[in-house]
NUKE-164308 format. One record per residue: residue number from 1; residue in three letters; x, y, z of N, C-alpha, C, CB in turn. Coordinates in Angstrom, 1 decimal. Atoms other than C-alpha are relative to their C-alpha. Glycine has a CB too. Layout:
NUM	ALA	X	Y	Z	X	Y	Z	X	Y	Z	X	Y	Z
...
//
This chain:
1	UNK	0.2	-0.1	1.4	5.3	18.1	12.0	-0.5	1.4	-0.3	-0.9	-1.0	-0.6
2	UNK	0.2	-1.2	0.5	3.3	21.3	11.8	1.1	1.5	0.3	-1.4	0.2	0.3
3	UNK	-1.2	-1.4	-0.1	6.1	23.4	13.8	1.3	-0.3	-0.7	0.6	0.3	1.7
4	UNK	-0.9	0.1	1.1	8.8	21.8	11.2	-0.9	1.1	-1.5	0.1	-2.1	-0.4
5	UNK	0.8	-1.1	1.2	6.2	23.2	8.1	0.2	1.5	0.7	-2.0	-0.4	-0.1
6	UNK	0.2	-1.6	0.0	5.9	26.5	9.4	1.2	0.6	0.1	-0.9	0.5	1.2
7	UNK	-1.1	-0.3	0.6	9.5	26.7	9.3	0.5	-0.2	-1.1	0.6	-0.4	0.4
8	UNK	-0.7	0.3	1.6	10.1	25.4	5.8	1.0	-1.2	0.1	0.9	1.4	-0.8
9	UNK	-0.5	1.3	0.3	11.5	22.1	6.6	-0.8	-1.3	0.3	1.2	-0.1	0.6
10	UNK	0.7	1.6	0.0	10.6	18.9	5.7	0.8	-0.9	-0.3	-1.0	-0.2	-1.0
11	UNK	-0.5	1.5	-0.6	12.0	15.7	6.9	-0.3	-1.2	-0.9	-0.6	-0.5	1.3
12	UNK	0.5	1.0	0.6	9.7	13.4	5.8	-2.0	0.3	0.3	0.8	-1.6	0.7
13	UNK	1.0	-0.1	-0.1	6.4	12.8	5.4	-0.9	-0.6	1.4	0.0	-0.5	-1.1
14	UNK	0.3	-0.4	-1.2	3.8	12.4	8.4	-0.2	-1.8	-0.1	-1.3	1.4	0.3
15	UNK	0.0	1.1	-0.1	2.9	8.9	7.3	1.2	-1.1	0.2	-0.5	-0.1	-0.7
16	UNK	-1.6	0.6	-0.3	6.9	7.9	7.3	0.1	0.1	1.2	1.2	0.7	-0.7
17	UNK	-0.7	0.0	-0.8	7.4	8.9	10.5	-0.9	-1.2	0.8	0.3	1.5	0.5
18	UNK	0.9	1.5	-0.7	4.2	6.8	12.3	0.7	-1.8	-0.8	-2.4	0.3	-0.9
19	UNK	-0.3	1.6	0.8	5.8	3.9	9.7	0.9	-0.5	1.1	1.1	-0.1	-1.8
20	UNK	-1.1	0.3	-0.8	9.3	4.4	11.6	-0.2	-0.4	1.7	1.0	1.3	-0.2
21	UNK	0.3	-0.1	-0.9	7.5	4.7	15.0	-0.8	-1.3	0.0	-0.4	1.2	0.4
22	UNK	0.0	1.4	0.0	5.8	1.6	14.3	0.4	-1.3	0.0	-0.4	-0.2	-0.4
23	UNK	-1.1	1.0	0.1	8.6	-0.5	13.6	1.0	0.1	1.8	1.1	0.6	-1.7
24	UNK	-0.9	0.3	-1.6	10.4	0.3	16.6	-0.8	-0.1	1.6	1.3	1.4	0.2
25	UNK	1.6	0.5	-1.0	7.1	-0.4	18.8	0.1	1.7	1.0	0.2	-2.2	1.6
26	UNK	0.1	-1.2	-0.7	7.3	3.4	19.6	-1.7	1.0	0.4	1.0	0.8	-0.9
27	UNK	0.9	-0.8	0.0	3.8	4.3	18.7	-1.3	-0.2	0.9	-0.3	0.2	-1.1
28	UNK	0.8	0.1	-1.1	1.9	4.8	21.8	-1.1	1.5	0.2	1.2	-0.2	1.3
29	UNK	0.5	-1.6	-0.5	-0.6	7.2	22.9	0.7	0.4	1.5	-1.9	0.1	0.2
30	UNK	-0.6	-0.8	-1.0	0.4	9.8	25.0	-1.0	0.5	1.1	0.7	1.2	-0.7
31	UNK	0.3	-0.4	-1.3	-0.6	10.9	28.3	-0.6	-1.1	0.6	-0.9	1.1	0.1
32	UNK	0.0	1.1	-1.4	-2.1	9.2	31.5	-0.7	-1.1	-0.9	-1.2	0.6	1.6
33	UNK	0.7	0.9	0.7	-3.2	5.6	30.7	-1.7	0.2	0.6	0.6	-1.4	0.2
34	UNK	1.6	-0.2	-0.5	-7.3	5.2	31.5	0.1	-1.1	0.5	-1.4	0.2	-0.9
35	UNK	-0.1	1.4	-0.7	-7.8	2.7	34.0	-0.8	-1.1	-1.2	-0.9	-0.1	1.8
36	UNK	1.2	0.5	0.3	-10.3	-0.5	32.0	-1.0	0.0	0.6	-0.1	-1.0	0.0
37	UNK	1.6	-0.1	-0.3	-13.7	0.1	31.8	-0.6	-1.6	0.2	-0.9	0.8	-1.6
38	UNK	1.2	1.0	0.0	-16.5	-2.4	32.6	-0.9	-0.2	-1.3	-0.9	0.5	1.2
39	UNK	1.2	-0.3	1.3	-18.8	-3.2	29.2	-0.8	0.4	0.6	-0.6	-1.2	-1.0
40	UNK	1.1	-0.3	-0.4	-21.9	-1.6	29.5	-1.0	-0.8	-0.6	-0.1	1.3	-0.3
41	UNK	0.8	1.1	1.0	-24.9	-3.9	29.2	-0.7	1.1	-0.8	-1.3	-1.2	0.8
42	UNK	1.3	0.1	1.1	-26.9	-4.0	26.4	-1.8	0.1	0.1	0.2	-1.5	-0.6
43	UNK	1.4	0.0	-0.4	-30.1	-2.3	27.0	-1.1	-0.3	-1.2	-0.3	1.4	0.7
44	UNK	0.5	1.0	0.5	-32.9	-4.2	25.6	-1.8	0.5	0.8	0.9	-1.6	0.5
45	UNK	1.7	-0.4	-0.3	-37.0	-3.6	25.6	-0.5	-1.2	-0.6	-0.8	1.7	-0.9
46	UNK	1.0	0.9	0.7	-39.8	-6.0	25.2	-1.6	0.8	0.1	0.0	-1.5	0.8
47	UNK	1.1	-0.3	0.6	-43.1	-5.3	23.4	-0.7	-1.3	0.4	0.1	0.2	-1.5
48	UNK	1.0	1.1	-0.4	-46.0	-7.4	24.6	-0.8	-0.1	-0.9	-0.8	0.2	1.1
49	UNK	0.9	-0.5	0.5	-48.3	-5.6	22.3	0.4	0.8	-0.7	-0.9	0.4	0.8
50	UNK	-0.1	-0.8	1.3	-49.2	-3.2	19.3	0.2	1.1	0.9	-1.3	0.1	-1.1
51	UNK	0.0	-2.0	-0.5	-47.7	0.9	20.1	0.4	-0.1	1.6	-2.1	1.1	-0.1
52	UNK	-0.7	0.1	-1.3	-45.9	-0.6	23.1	1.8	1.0	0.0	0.2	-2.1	0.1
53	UNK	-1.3	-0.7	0.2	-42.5	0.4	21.7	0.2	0.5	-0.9	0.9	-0.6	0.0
54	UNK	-0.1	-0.9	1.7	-41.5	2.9	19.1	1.5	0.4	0.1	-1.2	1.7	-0.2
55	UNK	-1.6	-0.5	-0.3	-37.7	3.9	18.5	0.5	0.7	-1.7	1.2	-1.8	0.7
56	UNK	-0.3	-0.4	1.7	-36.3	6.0	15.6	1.0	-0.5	-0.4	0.0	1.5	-0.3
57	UNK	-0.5	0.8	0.3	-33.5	3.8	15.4	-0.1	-1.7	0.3	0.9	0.6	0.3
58	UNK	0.0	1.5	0.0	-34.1	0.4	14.4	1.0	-1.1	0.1	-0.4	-0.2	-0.9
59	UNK	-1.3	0.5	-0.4	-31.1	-0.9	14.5	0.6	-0.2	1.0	0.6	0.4	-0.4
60	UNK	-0.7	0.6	-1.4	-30.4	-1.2	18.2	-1.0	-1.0	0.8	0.2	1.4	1.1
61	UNK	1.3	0.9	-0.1	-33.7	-3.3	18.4	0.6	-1.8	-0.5	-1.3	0.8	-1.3
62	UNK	-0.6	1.0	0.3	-32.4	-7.1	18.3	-1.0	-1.0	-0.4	0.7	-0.3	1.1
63	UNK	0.8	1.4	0.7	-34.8	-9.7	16.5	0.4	-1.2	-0.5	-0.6	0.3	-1.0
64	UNK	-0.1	1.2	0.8	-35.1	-13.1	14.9	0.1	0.1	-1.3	-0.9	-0.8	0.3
65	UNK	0.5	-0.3	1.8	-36.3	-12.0	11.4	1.5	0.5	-0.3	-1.7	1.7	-0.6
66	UNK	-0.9	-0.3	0.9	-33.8	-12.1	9.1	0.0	0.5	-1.9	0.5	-1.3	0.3
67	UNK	0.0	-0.1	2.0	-33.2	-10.2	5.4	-1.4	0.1	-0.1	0.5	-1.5	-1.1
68	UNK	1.1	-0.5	0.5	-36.5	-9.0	4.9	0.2	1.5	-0.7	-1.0	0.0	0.9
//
């Protein structure tokens, strides 16, 4: 598409062509496949006590409390 543009022709648009390449089950990525990964666990801390654990994202921290 951009070495069509930089000639001054235009076909179609960039989203038409992924449409057409979807329909005919063409749209793949390209190059080597990656073998499957393994998940990585879910690392996980426990607090016994107060100023045991501190983290500046709270959100990877898993609890019971809900909606507060």
């Amino acid at each position: 598409m951009p070495a069509l543009a930089d000639q001054g022709e235009f076909l179609a648009s960039e989203n038409s062509f992924y449409r057409v390449l979807h329909a005919h089950q063409q749209e793949q990525r390209r190059g080597r496949p990656r073998p499957p990964q393994e998940p990585r666990p879910v690392s996980s801390r426990r607090a016994d006590g107060p100023n045991q654990l501190w983290s500046w994202v709270i959100t990877y921290l898993p609890t019971s409390v809900r909606g507060v």
